[in-house]
C-alpha positions in Angstrom: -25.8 -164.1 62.6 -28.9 -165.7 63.8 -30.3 -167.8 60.9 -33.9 -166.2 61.4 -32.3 -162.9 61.0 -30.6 -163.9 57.8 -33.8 -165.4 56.1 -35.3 -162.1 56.6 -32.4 -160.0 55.2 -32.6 -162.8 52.5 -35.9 -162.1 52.1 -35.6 -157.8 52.2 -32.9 -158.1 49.6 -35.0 -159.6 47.2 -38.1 -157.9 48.2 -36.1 -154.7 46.8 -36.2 -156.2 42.9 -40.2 -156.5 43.1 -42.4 -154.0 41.7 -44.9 -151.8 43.9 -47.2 -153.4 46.1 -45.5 -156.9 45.8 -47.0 -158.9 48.8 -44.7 -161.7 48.9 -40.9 -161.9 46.6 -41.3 -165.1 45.0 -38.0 -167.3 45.9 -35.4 -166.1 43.1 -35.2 -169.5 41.4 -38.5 -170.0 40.9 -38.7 -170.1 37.1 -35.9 -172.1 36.7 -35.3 -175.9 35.6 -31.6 -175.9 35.6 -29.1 -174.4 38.1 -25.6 -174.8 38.2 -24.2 -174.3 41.8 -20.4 -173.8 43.0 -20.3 -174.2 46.8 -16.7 -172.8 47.9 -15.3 -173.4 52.0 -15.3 -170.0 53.0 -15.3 -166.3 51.1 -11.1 -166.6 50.9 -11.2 -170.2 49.7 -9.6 -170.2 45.8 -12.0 -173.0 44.7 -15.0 -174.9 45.3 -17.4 -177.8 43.9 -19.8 -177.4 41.4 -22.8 -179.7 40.8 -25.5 -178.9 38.3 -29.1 -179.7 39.1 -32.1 -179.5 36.4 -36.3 -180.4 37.0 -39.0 -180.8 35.1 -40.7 -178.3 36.4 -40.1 -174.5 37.7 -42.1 -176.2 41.1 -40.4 -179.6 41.1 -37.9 -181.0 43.6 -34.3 -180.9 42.3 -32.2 -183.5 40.9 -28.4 -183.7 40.2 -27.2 -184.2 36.3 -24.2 -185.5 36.2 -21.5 -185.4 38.7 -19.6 -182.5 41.1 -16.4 -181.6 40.0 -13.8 -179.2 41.4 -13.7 -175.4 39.9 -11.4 -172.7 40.3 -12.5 -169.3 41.5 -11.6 -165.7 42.2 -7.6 -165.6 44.0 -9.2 -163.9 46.3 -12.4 -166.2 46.8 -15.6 -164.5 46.4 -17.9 -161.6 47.4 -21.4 -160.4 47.2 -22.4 -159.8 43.5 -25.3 -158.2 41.8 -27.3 -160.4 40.0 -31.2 -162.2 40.7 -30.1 -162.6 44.3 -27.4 -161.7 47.0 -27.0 -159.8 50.2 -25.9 -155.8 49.7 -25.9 -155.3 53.8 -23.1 -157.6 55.1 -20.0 -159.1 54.2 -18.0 -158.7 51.2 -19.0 -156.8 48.1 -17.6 -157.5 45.1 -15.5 -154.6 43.5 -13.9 -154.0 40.1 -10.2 -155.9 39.9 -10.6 -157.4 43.8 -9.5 -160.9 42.4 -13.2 -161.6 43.8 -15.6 -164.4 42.1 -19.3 -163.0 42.9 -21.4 -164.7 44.9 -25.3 -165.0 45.3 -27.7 -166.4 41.9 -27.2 -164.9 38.8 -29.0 -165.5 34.8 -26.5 -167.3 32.4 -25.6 -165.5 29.4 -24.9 -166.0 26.0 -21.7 -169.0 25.3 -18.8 -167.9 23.9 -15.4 -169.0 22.4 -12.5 -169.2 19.4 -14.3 -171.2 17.3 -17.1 -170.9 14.7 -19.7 -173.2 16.5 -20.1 -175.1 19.4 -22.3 -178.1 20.4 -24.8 -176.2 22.5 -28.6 -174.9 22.3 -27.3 -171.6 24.0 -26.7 -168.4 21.9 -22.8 -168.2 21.0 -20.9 -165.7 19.8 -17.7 -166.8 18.3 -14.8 -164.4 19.1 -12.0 -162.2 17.0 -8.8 -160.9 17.5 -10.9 -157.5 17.6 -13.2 -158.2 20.2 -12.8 -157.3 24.2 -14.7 -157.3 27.0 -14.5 -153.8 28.6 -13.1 -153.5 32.1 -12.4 -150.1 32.6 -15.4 -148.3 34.9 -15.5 -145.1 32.9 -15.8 -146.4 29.5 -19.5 -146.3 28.2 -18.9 -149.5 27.2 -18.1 -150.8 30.7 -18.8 -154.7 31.1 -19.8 -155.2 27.7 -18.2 -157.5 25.0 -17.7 -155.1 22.0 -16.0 -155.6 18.9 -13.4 -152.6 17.5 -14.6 -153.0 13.9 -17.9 -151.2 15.7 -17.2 -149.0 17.8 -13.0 -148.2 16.9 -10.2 -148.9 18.9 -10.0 -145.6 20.8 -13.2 -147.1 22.6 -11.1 -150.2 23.9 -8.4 -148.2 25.3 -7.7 -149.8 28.7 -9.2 -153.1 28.6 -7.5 -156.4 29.9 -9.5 -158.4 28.8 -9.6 -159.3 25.0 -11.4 -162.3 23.9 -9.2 -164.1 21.9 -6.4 -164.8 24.8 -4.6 -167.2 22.4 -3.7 -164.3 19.8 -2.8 -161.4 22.0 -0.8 -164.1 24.9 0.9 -166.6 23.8 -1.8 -169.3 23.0 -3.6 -169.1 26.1 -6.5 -171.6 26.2 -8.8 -170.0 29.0 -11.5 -168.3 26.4 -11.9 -171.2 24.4 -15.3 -172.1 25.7 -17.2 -170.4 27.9 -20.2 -168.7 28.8 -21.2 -165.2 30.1 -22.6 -165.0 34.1 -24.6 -162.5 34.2 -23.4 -160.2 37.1 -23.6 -156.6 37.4 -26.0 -156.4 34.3 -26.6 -153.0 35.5 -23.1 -151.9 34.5 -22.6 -150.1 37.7 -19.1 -148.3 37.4 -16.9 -150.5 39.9 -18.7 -153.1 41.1 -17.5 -156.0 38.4 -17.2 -156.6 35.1 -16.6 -159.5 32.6 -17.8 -162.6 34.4 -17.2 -165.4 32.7 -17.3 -169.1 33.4 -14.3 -170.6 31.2 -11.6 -173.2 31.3 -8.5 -172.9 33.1 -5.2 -172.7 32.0 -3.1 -175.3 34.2 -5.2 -177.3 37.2 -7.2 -175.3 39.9 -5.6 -171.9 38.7 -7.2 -169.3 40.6 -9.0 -166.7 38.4 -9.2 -162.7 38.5 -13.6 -163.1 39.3 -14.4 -166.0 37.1 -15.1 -169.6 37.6 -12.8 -172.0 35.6 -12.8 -175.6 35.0 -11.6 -178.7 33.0 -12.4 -178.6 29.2 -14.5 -181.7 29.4 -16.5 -180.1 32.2 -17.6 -177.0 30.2 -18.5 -179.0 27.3 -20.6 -181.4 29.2 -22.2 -178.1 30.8 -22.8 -176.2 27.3 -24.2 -179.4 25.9 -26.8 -180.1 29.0 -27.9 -176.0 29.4 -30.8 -174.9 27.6 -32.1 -171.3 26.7 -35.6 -171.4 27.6 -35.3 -173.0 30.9 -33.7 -169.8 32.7 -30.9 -171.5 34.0 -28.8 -170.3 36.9 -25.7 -169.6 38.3 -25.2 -170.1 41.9 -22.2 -169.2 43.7 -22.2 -169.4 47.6 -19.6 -170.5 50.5 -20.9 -173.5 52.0 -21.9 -171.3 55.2 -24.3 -168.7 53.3 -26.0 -171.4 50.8 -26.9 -173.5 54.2 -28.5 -170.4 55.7 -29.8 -169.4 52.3 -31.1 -172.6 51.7 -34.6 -172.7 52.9 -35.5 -169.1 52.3 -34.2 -169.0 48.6 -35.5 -172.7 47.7 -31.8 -173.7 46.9 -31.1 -177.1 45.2 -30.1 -179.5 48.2 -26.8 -180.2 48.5 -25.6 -184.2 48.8 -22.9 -186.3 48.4 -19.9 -184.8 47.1 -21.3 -181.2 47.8 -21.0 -181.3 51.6 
C-alpha cells in the first residue's frame, strides 16, 4: 500500500474515536511521556524487541531509557487490536484464542502479580488462588479480572486463565509480575481478552496474545512506569510502525530497534 494512502487510513481510524465536529485527531500519543514499544519482523514473527522511551514533556522529542531487549509474543505473531490506535480496514484482526499478540497503541493497566507488593508507583493488585481473568465471550464478565469470593464460582465457569498459574499448574512462574494492556476495553465478545505483559516461562516462549519477557526486564519496567504520565503500549511489525511513524508521532526507532 502506498504510504500516503496509509497515513490517511491512519489518520480516518483515529478520526473515528473523536467527538463531533473534531477538526483535526490529535496524534494518539500525544499525552504521553512514557511508551513502551515492541517492534516484531512481520505479523507471523513469534517475537520482537522492545525499547521503552519516556520525555519530559507530552510535546517533547523522545528518548530511550534503558536498553532493547528481546520479548516473546503471540505463537501466532500479532494482529490488529482495539485499543487508542490501530487499523480496523486491512490486515489481520485480532480474535479471541487466535494465539495473536494485538498490535497498534494501547493504555497500560493496573500491575499485577503473586505477591503482596511490588516496587512500582503503578496500581497493583496482588492475586489469589480465587481470582481469573475471564476468557469466555459470553460471560458478563468477559475480559475482566474477577475474584470468585465476589461474584461465585458458577461465574468463572470456562475460564483458562486463572491468575495464580503457580497454584492451579504446577508452579508456573508466568503471572508473577506483570501488568494489564489495555486492549479491547470495550469488552467486545470475540475480539480478545486478558492481555497481559508478564514473564515467560523458559526463554523466547511464545505466548497465547501476551507479551513476555525476562524477570529482570519487567521489574526494571514496573519500577521506571508511572501512573500519571499515560504511558503506552505499542506493538507494531517493523513494516506498519515505519509507515505509522510520521502520522502517529511514534518514538523513533535506533540502534538495536532496526
Amino acid at each position: 500500500m502506498l504510504p500516503l494512502l496509509r497515513t490517511a487510513l491512519a489518520v480516518t481510524a483515529l478520526a473515528t474515536a473523536l467527538p463531533a465536529g473534531a477538526l483535526t485527531p490529535l496524534p494518539p500519543l500525544s499525552h504521553s511521556r512514557q511508551a513502551i514499544v515492541v517492534v516484531t519482523d512481520s505479523w507471523d514473527a513469534t517475537q520482537g524487541r522492545l525499547q521503552a522511551y519516556e520525555r519530559r514533556s507530552s510535546s517533547g522529542p523522545w528518548r530511550r531509557h534503558g536498553p532493547a531487549f528481546t520479548v516473546a509474543v503471540g505463537r501466532n505473531g500479532s494482529a490488529w487490536g482495539v485499543g487508542r490506535a490501530s487499523l480496523h480496514n486491512q490486515g489481520p484482526q485480532k480474535q479471541e484464542g487466535d494465539g495473536r499478540s494485538p498490535a497498534g497503541i494501547f493504555e497500560i493497566g493496573p500491575a499485577f502479580g503473586y505477591a503482596s507488593k511490588i516496587a512500582s508507583a503503578m496500581p497493583y493488585q496482588p492475586m489469589t488462588a480465587s481470582h481469573y481473568c475471564m476468557d469466555v465471550p459470553t460471560s458478563p464478565h468477559y475480559n475482566r479480572i474477577v475474584d470468585v469470593k465476589d461474584v461465585g464460582a458458577a461465574a468463572v465457569e470456562g475460564s483458562t486463565e486463572p491468575m495464580r498459574l503457580d497454584l492451579h499448574n504446577k508452579g508456573d512462574v508466568r503471572y508473577r509480575e506483570g501488568f494489564v494492556i489495555e486492549h479491547n476495553s470495550s469488552r467486545t465478545p470475540g475480539r480478545g481478552s486478558c492481555i497481559f505483559a508478564h514473564l515467560w516461562r523458559t526463554p523466547g516462549e511464545a505466548t497465547a496474545g501476551c507479551t513476555a519477557m525476562e524477570p529482570r526486564h519487567m521489574k526494571a519496567l514496573l519500577a521506571w512506569l508511572k501512573p500519571d504520565t499515560r504511558a503506552a503500549f505499542i506493538l507494531l511489525p517493523k513494516t506498519e510502525y515505519d509507515n505509522l511513524q510520521v502520522p502517529w508521532q511514534l518514538p523513533v526507532l535506533t540502534g538495536a530497534m532496526h
